[in-house]
N, C-alpha and C positions, 0 to 999 in steps of 0.2 A: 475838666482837668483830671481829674478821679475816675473818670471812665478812660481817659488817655493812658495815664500811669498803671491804668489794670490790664489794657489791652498788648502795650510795654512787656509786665510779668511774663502773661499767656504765651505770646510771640517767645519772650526770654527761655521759658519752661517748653516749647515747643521745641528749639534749639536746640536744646540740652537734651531732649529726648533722642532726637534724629539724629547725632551726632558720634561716633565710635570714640572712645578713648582707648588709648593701649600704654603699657608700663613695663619696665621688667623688675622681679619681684626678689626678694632674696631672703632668705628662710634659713632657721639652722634646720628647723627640721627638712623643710621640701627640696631645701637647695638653688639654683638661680633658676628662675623662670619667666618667658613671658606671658602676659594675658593681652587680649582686647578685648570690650565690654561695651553693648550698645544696651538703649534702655527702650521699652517697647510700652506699648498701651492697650486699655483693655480691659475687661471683665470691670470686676466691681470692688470700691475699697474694702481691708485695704491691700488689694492685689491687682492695683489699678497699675502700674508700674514694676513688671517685673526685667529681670538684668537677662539678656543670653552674653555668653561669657565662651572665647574659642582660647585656650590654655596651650603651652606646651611648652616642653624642656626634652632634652638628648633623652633621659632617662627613661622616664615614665610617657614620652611621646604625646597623641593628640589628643586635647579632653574637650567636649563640644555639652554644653551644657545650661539650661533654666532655671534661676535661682530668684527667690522673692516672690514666690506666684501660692504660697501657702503650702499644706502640709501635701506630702508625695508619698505616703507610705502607703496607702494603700493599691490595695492588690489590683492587678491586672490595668498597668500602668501600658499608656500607649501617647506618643509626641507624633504628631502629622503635621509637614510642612506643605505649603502650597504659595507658589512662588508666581509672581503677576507674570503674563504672558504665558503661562504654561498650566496647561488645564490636568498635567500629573498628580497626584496626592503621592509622596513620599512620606511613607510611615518605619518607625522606629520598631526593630525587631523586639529589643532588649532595654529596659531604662532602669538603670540601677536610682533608687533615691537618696544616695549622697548618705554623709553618715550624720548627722540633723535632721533627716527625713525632710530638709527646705530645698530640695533642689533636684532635678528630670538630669543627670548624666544620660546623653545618648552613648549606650555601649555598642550597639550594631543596628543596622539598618536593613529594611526588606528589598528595596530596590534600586537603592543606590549608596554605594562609600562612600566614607567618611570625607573623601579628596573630593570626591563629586560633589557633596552637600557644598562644602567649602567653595570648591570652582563656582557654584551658583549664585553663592553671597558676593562674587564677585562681581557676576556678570547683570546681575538684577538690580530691581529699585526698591523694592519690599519684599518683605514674603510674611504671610499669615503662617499662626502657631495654635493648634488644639493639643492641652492638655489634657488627656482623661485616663481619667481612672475611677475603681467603683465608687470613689467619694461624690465625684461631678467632672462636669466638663469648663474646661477652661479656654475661652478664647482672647489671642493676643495678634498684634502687628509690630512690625519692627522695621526699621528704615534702613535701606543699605547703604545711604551714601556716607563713605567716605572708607567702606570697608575693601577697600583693597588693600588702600596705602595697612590699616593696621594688620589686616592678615600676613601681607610681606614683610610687616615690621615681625609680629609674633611668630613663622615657622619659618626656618630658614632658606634663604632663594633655594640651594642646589633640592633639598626635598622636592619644596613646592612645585619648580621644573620639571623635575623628576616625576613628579605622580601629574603632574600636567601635561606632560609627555604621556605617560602612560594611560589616561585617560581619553588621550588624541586616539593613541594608538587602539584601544581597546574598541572605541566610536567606528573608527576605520573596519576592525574588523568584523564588527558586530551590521555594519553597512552592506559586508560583502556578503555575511553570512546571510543577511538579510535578502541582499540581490538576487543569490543561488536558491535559499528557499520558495522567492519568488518566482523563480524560473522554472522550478520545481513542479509548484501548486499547479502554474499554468500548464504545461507540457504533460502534467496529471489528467489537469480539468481536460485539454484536448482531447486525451486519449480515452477517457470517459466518454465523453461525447461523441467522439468516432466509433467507438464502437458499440456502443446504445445505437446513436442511427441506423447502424449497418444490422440491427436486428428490430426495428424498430417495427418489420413486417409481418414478424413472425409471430406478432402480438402475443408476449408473454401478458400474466395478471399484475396486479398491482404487486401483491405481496412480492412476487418472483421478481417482476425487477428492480425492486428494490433492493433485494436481496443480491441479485447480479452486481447492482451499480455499487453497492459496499463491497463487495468479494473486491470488484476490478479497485477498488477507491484503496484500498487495503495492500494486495499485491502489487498496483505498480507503486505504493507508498515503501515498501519494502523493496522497489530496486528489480521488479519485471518491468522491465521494459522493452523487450524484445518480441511484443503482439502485437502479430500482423490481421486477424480478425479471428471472430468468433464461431463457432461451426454448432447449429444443432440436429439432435436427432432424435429420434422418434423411440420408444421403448415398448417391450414387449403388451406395457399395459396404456400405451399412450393414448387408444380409443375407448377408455373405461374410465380414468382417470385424469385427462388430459397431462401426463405427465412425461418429460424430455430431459434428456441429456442434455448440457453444455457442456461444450469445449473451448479451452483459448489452443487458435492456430498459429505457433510461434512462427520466426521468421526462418525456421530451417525444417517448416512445415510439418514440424512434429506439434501433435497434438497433446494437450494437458487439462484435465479433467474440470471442471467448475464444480467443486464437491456442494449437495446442498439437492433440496427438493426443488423441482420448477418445475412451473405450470402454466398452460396456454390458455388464452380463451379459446369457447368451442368454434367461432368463426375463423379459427387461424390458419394457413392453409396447411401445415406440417399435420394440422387436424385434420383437414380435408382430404388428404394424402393418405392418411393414416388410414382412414376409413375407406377410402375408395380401393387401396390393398385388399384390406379385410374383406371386403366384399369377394374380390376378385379370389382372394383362398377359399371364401365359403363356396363359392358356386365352385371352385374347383373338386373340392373335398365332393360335396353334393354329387356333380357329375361321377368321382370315382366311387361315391357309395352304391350311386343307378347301374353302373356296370358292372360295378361287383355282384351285384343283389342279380343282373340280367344273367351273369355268368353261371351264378348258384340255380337258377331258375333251368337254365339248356343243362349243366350237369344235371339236376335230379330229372328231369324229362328223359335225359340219353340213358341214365338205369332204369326206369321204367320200360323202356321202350330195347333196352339191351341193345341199342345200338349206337355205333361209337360216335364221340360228343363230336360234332364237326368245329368245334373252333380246336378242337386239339389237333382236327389234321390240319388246319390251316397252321397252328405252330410249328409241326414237327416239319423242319424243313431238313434232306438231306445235304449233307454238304460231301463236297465229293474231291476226294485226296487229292493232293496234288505235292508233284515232285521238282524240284530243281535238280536240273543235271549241267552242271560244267563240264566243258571236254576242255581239249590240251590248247586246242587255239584260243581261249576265252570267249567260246560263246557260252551263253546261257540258252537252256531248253526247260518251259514251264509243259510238263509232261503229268497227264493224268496216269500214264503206267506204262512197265516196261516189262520186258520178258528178255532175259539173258541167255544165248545160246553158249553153255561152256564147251561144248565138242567144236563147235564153229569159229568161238572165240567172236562171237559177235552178240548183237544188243539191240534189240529190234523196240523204239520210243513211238508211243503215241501221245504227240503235242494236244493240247486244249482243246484246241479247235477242232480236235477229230483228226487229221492228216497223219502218218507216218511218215520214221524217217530210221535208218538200220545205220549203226554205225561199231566201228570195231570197239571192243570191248577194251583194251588198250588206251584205247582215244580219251576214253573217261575220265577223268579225274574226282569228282565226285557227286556222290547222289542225297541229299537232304530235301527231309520233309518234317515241316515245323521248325526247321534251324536244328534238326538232330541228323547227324550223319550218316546213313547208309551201308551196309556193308554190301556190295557186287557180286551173287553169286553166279 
């Protein structure tokens, strides 16, 4: 019978725990207000039973706050919520300790309002509460049922709509925001990817494309988005140092620099290219040093010998004048030379090919050579 009647209490005191009361309060000094008040459990007596208390009036607005949990004054006070089903820790920006030093007012929050916190006492079954500060830590549970009815009792419908509206609305855009960042990352990640592969031959080093893949990770993050591929190129020292130009080749095929060192491995073929140039100028250079050196060798021989260098007559090529003559019908006559008879008033042409041809001096219209005009005498 005495173990029935205790088990009775337990159950009775259990009730009393889980359960929310709410009142409205009336004060000369606070003026009207309401509260609800649920009672939680926890830690060790006697703070085996502390109150959370959700406050508000027109005036002074929403007061969210743990009271009966021992002393709060010390410094570097922090309230962390964690609510069943949701693996979030919402922690408390700011906690003022009441002016008793017995009580955690939350005055602002890290990652969610004050209406958020509230919307959650609505929609949940529990939620766990750490107290700390440098004195110690504190842990409590607290039961949500029945706390809708008293939050709609204590804040008035049109608020509570109102910021639960707004709360809709903020989820909604925060979704979108969400969706477009997503779009973003991917459409990023692609474009990385495409153009990594499309040099993937060119085998740059480790460092360098690492370096590449931040540069590209970087500028299409800042809104390039108009790279159609990547272009490289070989530098004056690229067979000493294995070292290359990048380019991004935009889509209106102008070219924009990839500022930064990079480097090949030596098996890459832009290396192999590299090299096989170089080859290809040394043995040029080479060859024109042999004939310069053979040239030097026939001139000092042709002053020994006082006789004239024969690569000089095979230079000296004459070239041998030539005229255009236009007459009055438009023909044209390509004339090695002419002789003007002025007593006769004639003009006697000898054409390229050797042949003559006499025509009136009259007939002419004009004589140039080089594209400089003639005067007829």
């Amino acid at each position: 019978m005495k173990k029935f009647i205790l088990l009775i209490i337990i159950l009775s005191s259990y009730k009393s725990f889980s359960q929310w009361s709410y009142k409205t309060v009336k004060s000369d000094f606070d003026g009207v207000y309401r509260k609800a008040t649920t009672i939680g459990s926890g830690d060790e007596y006697p703070y085996k039973n502390p109150y959370l208390t959700i406050k508000y009036n027109k005036k002074d607005g929403l007061d969210i706050y743990i009271s009966g949990a021992g002393y709060s004054a010390c410094d570097n006070r922090e309230v962390i919520f964690k609510f069943n089903n949701d693996d979030v820790l919402y922690k408390s920006k700011y906690i003022n300790e009441g002016s008793n030093n017995d009580s955690w007012f939350i005055t602002s929050l890290e990652n969610i309002t004050e209406f958020e916190l509230i919307e959650k006492f609505s929609k949940h079954n529990y939620f766990s509460v750490r107290l700390r500060n440098d004195c110690g830590i504190k842990d409590y549970r607290f039961s949500l049922k029945g706390s809708t009815k008293a939050i709609k009792y204590v804040i008035p419908k049109e608020l509570l709509n109102s910021e639960f509206e707004r709360i809709k609305l903020k989820r909604k855009i925060n979704l979108q925001e969400a969706t477009k960042a997503e779009k973003r990352k991917r459409f990023r990640n692609n474009e990385i990817n495409r153009l990594l592969d499309s040099i993937k031959s060119v085998k740059f080093d480790k460092t360098s494309i690492e370096r590449i893949y931040l540069t590209i990770e970087r500028d299409i993050t800042k809104g390039l988005n108009n790279i159609k591929s990547i272009k490289v190129k070989p530098r004056y020292d690229t067979t000493k140092g294995r070292w290359v130009d990048v380019f991004y080749v935009l889509n209106d095929d102008t070219e924009k620099k990839i500022f930064g060192y990079h480097r090949v491995e030596s098996n890459s073929p832009i290396m192999i290219k590299a090299k096989r140039l170089e080859d290809i100028r040394n043995a040029d250079r080479i060859l024109k040093e042999k004939i310069k050196d053979s040239l030097a060798k026939l001139e000092s021989n042709s002053k020994k010998t006082n006789s004239p260098i024969p690569i000089k007559k095979v230079n000296k090529v004459k070239t041998e004048k030539i005229y255009i003559i236009t007459t009055s019908n438009g023909k044209i006559i390509k004339s090695k030379g002419y002789r003007v008879n002025n007593k006769k008033r004639i003009t006697d042409i000898q054409r390229v090919d050797g042949t003559f041809v006499r025509l009136r001096t009259s007939k002419i219209i004009s004589i140039k050579q080089n594209g400089k005009e003639l005067l007829i005498n």
